[in-house]
C-alpha positions in Angstrom: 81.4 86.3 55.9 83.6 84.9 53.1 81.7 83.6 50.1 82.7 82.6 46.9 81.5 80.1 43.9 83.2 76.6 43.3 81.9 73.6 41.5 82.3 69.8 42.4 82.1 66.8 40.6 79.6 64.2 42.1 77.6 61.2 40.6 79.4 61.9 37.1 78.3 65.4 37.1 80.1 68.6 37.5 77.7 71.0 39.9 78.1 74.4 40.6 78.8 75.3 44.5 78.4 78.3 47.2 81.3 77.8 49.7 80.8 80.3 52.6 83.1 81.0 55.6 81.3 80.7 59.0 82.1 81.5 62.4 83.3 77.9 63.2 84.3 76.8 59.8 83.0 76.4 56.4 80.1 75.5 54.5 79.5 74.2 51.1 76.4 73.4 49.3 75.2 72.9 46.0 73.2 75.9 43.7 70.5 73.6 43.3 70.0 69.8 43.9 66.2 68.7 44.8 66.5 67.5 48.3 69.0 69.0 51.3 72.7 68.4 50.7 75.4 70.6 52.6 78.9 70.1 53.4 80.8 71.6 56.3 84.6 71.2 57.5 87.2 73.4 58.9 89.1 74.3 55.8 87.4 74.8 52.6 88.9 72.0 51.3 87.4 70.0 54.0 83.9 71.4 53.6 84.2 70.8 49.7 85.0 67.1 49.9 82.4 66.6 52.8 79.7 67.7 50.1 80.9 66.0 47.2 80.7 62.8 49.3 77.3 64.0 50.1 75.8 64.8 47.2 77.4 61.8 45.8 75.8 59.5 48.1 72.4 61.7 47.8 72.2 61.3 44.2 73.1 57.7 43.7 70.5 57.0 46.8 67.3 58.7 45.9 67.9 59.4 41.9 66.1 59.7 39.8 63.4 61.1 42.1 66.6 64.1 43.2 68.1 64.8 39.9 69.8 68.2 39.9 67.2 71.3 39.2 70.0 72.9 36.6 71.5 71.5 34.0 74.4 70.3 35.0 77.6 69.1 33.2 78.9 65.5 31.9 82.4 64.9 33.7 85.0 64.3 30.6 86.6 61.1 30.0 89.7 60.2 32.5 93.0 61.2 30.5 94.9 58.4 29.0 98.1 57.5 31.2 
């Protein structure tokens, strides 16, 4: 099984992320977030987004009762155009 370390950026916060290669696919799912959030799709890219969607809508649902158990990181500012 292929496994290797990512990070995500969801609900204003970057997160770090275990992305595994499975039989069928692949998997992605947060270090630690209080509360069950996983990701799957048939690239890595595709399991990736599924999660960030995930924990995005898992955080902004049920915070602050499922606040990340690590620190995690402030996203910077957007760029100027």
């Amino acid at each position: 099984m292929n496994r290797r370390s990512e990070s995500i950026t969801a609900a204003g916060k970057r997160f770090a992320v275990v992305l595994e290669q499975a039989e069928d696919g692949w998997l992605a799912y947060p270090e630690a977030i209080n509360g069950v959030v996983i990701g799957q799709g048939d690239t890595a890219a595709e399991a990736l987004e599924d999660l960030r969607s995930a924990s995005s809508f898992h955080l902004d649902t049920f915070a602050p009762d499922t606040q990340p158990a690590f620190p995690s990181e402030p996203c910077p500012p957007p760029a100027s155009a």
